[in-house]
ROBA-297786 format. One line per field, with one value per residue (C-alpha): x, y, z; chain; residue in three letters. Coordinates in pm, 1 decimal. Layout:
N
east (X  ...)
north (Y  ...)
up (Z  ...)
mol (A  ...)
type (ALA  ...)
***
This chain:
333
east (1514.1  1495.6  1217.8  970.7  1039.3  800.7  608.8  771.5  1132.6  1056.9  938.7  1269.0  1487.1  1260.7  1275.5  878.7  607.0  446.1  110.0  305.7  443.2  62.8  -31.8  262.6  196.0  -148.4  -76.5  -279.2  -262.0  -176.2  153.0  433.5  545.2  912.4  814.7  607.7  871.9  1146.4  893.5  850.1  1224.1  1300.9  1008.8  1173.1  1503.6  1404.0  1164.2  910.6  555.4  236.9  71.2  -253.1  -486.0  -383.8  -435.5  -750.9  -892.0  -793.3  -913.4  -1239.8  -1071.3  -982.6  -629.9  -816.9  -924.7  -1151.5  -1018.5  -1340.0  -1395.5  -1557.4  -1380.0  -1096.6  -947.1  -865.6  -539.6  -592.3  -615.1  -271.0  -57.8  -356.5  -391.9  33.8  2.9  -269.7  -75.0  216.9  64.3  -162.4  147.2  284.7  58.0  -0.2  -314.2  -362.3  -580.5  -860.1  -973.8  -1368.8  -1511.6  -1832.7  -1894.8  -2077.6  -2376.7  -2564.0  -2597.7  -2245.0  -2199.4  -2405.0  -2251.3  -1910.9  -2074.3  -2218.2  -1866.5  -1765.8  -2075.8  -2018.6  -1669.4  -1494.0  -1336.2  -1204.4  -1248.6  -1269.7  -1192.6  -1414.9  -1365.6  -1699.9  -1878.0  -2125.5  -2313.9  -2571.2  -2946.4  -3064.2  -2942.8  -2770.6  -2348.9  -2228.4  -2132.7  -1836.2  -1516.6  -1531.0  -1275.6  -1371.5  -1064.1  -1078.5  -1464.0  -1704.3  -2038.5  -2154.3  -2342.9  -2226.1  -2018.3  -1739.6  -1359.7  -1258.5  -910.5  -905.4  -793.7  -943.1  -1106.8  -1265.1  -881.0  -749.8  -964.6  -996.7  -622.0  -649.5  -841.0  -641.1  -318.6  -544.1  -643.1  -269.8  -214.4  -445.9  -745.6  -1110.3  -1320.8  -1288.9  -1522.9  -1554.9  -1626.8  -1718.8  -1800.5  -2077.2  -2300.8  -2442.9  -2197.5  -1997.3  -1674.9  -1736.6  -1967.2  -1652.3  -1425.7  -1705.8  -1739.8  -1324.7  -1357.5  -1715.3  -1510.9  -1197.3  -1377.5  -1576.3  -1283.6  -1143.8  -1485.3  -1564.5  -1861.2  -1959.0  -2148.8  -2416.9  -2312.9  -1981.1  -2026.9  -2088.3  -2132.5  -1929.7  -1840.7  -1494.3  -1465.0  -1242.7  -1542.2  -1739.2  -1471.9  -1475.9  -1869.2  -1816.0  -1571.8  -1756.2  -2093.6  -1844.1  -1694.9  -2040.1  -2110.1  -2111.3  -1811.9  -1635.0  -1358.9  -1036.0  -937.8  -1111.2  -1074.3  -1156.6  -1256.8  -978.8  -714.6  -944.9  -1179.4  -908.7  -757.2  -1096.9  -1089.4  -791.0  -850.0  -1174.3  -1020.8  -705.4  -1036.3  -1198.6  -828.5  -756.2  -443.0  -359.9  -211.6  -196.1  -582.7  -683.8  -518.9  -648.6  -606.7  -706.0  -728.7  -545.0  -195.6  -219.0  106.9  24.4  -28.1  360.3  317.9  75.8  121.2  134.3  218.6  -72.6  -115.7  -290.6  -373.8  -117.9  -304.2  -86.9  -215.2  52.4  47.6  -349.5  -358.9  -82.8  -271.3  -686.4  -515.6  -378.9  -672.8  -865.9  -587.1  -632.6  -1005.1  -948.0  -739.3  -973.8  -898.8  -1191.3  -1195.8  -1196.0  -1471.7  -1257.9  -1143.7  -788.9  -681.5  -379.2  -238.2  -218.9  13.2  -16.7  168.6  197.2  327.7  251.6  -102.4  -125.4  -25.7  -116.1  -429.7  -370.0  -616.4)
north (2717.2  2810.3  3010.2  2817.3  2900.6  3152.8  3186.9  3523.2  3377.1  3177.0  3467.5  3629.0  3379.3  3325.2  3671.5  3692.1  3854.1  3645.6  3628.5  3424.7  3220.2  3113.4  3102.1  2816.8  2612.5  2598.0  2513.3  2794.4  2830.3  3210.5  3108.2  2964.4  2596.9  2753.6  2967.6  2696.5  2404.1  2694.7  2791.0  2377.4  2338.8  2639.1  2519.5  2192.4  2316.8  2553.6  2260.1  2480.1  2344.9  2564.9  2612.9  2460.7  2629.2  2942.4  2901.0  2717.5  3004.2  3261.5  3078.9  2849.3  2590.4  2249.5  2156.2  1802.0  1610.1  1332.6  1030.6  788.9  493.8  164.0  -69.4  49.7  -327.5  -320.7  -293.7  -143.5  220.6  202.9  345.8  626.2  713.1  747.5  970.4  1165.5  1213.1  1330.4  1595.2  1720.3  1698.5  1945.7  2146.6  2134.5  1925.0  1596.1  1330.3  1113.1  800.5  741.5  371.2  361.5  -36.7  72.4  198.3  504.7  638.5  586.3  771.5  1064.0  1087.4  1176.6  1401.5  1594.2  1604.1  1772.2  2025.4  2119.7  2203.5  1924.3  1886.0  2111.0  1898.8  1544.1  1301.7  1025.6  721.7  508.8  663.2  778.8  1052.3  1055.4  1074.9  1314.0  1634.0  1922.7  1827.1  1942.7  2260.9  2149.5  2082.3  1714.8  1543.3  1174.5  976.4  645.4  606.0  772.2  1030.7  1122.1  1381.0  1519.9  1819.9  1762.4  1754.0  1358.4  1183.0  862.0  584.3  532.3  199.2  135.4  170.3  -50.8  -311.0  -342.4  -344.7  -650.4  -844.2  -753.6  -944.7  -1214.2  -1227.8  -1170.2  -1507.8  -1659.5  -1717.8  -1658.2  -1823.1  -1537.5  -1470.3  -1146.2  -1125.1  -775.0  -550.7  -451.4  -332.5  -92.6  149.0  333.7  190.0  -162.4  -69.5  95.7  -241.2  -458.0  -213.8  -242.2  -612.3  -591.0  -357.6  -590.3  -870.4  -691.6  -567.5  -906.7  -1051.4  -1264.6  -1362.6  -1358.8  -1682.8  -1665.1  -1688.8  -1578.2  -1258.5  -1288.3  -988.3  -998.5  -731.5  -693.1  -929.2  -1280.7  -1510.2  -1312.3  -1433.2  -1797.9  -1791.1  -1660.0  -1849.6  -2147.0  -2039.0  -2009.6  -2359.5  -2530.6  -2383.5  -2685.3  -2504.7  -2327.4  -2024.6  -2054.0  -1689.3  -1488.4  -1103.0  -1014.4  -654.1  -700.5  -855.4  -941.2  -1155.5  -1283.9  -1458.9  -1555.7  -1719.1  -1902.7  -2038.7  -2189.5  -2316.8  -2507.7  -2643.6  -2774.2  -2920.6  -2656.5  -2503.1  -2139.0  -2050.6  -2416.7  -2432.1  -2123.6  -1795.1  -1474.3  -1164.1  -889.6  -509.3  -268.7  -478.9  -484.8  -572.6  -909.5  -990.0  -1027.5  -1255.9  -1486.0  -1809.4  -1830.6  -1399.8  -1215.0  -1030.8  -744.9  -397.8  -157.8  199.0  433.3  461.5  702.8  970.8  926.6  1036.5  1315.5  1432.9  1419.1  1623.7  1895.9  1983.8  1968.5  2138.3  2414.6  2422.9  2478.9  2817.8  2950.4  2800.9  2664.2  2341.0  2205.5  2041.8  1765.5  1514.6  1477.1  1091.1  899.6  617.1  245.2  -39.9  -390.8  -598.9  -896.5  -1214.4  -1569.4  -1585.7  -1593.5  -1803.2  -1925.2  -2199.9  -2557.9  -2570.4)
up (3792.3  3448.4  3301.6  3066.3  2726.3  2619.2  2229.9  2251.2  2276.1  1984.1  1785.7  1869.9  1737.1  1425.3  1364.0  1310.8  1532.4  1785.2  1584.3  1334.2  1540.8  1674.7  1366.7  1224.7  1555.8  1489.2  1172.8  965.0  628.6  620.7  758.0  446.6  498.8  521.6  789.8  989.3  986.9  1107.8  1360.3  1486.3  1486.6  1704.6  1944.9  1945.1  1978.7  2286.5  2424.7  2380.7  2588.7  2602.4  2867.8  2771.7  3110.7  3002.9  2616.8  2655.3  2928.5  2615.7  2312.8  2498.5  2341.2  2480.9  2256.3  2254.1  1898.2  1880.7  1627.5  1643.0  1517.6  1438.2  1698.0  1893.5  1882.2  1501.3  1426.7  1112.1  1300.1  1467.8  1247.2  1135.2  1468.8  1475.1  1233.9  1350.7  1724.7  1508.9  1351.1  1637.7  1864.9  1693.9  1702.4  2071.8  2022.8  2232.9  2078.6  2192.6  2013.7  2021.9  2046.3  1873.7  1793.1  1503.7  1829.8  1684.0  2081.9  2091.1  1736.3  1891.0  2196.3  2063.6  1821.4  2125.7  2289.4  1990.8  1956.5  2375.3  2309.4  2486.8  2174.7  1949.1  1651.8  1500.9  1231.5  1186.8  1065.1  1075.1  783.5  900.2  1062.5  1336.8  1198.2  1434.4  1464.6  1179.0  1227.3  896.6  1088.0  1277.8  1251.3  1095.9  877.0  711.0  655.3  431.2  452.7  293.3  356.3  39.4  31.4  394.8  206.3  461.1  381.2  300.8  309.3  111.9  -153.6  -447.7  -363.7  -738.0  -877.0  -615.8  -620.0  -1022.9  -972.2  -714.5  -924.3  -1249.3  -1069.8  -1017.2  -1392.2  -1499.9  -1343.8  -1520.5  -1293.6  -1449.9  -1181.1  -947.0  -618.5  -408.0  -46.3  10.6  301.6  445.1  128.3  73.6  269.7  29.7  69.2  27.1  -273.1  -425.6  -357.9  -527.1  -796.3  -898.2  -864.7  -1133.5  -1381.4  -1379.4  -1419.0  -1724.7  -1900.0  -1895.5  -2040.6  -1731.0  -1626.5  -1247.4  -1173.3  -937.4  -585.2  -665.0  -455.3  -68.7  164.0  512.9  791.5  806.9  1074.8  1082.4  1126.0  820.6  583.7  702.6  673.5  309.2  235.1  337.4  118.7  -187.4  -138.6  -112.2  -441.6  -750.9  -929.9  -672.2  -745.9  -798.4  -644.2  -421.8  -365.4  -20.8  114.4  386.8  547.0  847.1  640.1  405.8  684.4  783.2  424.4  451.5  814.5  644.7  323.2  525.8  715.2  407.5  277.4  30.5  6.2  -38.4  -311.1  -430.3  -515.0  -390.7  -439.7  -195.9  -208.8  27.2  133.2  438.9  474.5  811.7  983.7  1049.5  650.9  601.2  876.1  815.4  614.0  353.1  350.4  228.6  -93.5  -5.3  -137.7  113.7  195.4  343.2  676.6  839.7  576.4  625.5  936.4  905.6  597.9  787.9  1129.6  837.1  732.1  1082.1  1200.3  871.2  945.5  1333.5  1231.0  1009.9  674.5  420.3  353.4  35.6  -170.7  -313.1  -160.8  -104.7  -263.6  -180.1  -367.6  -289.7  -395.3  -450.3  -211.8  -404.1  -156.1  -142.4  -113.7  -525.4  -765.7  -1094.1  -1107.3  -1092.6  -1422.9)
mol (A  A  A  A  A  A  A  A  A  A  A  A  A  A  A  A  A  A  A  A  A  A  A  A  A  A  A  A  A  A  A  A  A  A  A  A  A  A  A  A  A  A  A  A  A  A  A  A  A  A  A  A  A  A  A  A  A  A  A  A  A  A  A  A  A  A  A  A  A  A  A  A  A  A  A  A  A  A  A  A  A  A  A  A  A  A  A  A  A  A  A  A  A  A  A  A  A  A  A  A  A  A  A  A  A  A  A  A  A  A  A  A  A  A  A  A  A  A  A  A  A  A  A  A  A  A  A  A  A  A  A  A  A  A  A  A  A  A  A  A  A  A  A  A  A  A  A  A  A  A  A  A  A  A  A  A  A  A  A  A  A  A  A  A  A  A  A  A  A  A  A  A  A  A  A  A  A  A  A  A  A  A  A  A  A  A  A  A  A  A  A  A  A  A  A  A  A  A  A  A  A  A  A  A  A  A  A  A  A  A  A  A  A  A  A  A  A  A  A  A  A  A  A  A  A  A  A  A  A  A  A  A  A  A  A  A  A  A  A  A  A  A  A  A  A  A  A  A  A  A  A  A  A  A  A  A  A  A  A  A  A  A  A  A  A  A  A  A  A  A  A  A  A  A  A  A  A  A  A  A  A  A  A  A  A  A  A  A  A  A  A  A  A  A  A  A  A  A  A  A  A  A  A  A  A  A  A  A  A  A  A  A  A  A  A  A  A  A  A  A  A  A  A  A  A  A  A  A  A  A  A  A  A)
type (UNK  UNK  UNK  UNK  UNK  UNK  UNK  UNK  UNK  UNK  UNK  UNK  UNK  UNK  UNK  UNK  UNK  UNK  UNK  UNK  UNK  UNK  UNK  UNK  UNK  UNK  UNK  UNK  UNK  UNK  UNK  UNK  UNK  UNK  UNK  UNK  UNK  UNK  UNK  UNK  UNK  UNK  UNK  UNK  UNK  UNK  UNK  UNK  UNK  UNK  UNK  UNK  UNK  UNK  UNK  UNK  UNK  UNK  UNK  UNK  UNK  UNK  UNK  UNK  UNK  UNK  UNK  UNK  UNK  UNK  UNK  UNK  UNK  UNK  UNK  UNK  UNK  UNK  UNK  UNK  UNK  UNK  UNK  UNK  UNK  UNK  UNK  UNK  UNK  UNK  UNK  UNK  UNK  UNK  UNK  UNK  UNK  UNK  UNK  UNK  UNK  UNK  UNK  UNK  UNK  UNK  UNK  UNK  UNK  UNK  UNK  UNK  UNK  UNK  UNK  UNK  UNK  UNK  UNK  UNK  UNK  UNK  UNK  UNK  UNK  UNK  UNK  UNK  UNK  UNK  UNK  UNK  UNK  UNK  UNK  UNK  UNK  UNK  UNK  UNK  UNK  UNK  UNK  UNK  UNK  UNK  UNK  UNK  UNK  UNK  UNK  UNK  UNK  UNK  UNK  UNK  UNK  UNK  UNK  UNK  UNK  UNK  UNK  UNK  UNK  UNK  UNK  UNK  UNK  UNK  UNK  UNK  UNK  UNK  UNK  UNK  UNK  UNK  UNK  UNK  UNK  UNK  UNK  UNK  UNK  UNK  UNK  UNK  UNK  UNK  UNK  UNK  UNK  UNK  UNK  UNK  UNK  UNK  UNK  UNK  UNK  UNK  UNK  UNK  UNK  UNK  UNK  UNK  UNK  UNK  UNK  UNK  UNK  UNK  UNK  UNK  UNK  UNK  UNK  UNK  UNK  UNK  UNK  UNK  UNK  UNK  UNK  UNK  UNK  UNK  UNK  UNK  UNK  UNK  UNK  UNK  UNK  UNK  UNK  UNK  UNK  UNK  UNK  UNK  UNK  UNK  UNK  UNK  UNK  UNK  UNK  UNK  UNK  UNK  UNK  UNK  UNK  UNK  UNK  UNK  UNK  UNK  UNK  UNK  UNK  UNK  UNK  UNK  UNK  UNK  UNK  UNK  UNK  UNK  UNK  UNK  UNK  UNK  UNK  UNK  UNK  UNK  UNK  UNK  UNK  UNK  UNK  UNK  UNK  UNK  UNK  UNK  UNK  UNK  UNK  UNK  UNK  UNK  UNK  UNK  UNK  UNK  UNK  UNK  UNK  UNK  UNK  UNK  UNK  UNK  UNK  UNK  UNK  UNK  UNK  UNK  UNK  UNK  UNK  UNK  UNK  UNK  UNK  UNK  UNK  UNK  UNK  UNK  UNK  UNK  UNK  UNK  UNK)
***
C-alpha cells in the first residue's frame, strides 16, 4: 500500500523547509503568492491529504469555518458559499453553513460555537452581531453586509454606486416617475441601495413623490405587497428600482396581476442577479455582484487572520455591473 504523502515530501520537491510549506497551505501572509500556488500544485500533484486528528490534536484547532447566514434557502449564497469551499479547501479547511432566520438565539448560538473552538473561524453574512456578549475578538469576516462600527475586516460592493447606477439606466431611458422598494431600513445595506437611488434621482433633478418609496424584506411576497401600495397610488411610477431580485420578481408577479406589462408599462430593475434572473420573463435587469470572487476573497482574509496576519481596517470593495435585459425599456409617455 502506498505511504500517504507526507508535508515533508512536499517540502522536498518544493525545495523549501517544511515550516513554509504550513505556512502556504494555511495560506499566511509571510509566505510569497509564487511560493504558495507552487506549494498547492505540488500538494495537488502528490494528492496530498492532511491528516486532520493529528493536526487538530497539535494546533487545538478544528480545520472547520462557519459561513452563516440569513436563510439557508436563498439562492443568492450558492455561488458565495462555492467560493468560500474553494478557498478553504485548499487550505485544508472544511466549511459549515449557519442558519440563523434572522433569530438572535440562533445568531448567538453560532457565535458561541465559534468562541468554544468548534470552529476555527467565521464569515458572517447577516449583518449583524449578537447584543450580548464582547465578539469583536475573534476571528470574524463580514462579507456583502455591513456592521459599522464593529472594527472587523468587511468584503463588499459599493451599494450607493450601484444603485445610483441602477437608477441612472432607468433615467437614460427616459423614465422620471421612478419608485424604490428597498430593504429592510434601517440596516445598513438597504440604507446604502436607497441612498444611490436618492442621489440619482437628485442629480437628475427629480422629485420623489410621496409614497414613491416602500420598505420590504427581501422576500418574494414583500415586493408584490410594495408593488401593490405603489400601484394604488393616484399617479403611479413608471419604473421601479427594487433592492433585489427576490422582490423584483415579487413586483412583476403583482403587476402581470394588476394587467400591467413589464417592460411595456412598467420597467424593473433589481439587485444580486441571481441565476434565475436570465430566466425569468421577461429576463431581469439586475445589478450582477460577483458572488464567487466574494467568497474566495472573505475565506483569504479569515484564512490570513487564522495564521497570524492583521486584518485590515478598510474594507476590501469589489465591483458590480449592470446586467441590462428585458425588464427595461423606454416609457410608453
Amino acid at each position: 500500500m502506498r505511504d500517504r504523502p507526507k508535508i515533508k515530501d512536499i517540502a522536498e520537491k518544493a525545495g523549501v523547509s517544511v515550516a513554509t510549506v504550513s505556512r502556504a497551505l494555511a495560506a499566511s501572509t509571510l509566505v510569497t503568492a509564487e511560493t504558495r500556488q507552487r506549494v498547492l500544485d505540488l500538494a495537488r500533484e502528490l494528492d496530498y491529504r492532511p491528516n486532520v486528528s493529528a493536526r487538530n490534536l497539535r494546533t487545538r484547532r478544528s480545520m472547520t469555518v462557519l459561513m452563516v447566514v440569513r436563510d439557508v434557502g436563498n439562492p443568492f449564497y450558492l455561488d458565495i458559499l462555492k467560493g468560500v469551499e474553494a478557498t478553504a479547501r485548499e487550505a485544508g479547511y472544511a466549511v459549515l453553513m449557519g442558519n440563523t432566520e434572522n433569530d438572535p438565539a440562533r445568531e448567538t448560538e453560532y457565535f458561541n460555537m465559534l468562541r468554544d473552538g468548534h470552529a476555527d473561524g467565521m464569515i458572517l453574512m447577516t449583518g449583524k452581531l449578537p447584543s450580548a456578549g464582547d465578539w469583536n475578538h475573534l476571528p470574524v469576516v463580514v462579507a456583502l453586509e455591513m456592521i459599522e462600527g464593529s472594527g472587523l475586516p468587511h468584503v463588499q460592493v459599493d451599494n450607493v454606486a450601484a444603485a445610483r447606477g441602477a437608477v441612472e439606466h432607468l433615467i437614460s431611458l427616459g423614465h422620471r416617475r421612478i419608485a424604490h422598494i428597498s430593504g429592510p431600513v434601517p440596516e445598513p445595506m438597504s440604507v446604502y441601495r436607497r441612498e444611490g437611488f436618492r442621489l440619482a434621482m437628485r442629480d437628475a433633478g427629480l422629485t420623489i413623490p410621496a409614497g414613491y418609496e416602500v420598505r420590504g424584506d427581501f422576500l418574494i411576497e414583500s415586493g408584490e405587497e410594495c408593488c401593490r401600495s405603489l400601484f394604488s397610488l393616484s399617479d403611479p411610477p413608471t419604473a421601479l428600482f427594487v433592492a433585489n431580485d427576490e422582490m423584483a420578481y415579487g413586483a412583476v408577479h403583482e403587476l402581470r396581476r394588476i394587467g400591467r406589462d413589464v417592460p411595456g408599462d412598467v420597467s424593473v430593475v433589481g439587485f444580486d442577479d441571481l441565476y434565475l434572473s436570465k430566466a425569468f420573463y421577461p429576463p431581469l435587469t439586475t445589478v450582477g455582484q460577483p458572488r464567487s470572487e466574494i467568497g474566495r476573497t472573505a475565506m483569504a482574509v479569515l484564512l490570513g487572520i487564522l495564521a497570524g496576519g492583521s486584518e485590515g481596517a478598510e474594507p476590501i470593495v469589489l465591483p458590480t455591473v449592470l446586467k441590462v435585459r428585458g425588464s427595461t425599456a423606454p416609457p410608453l409617455i
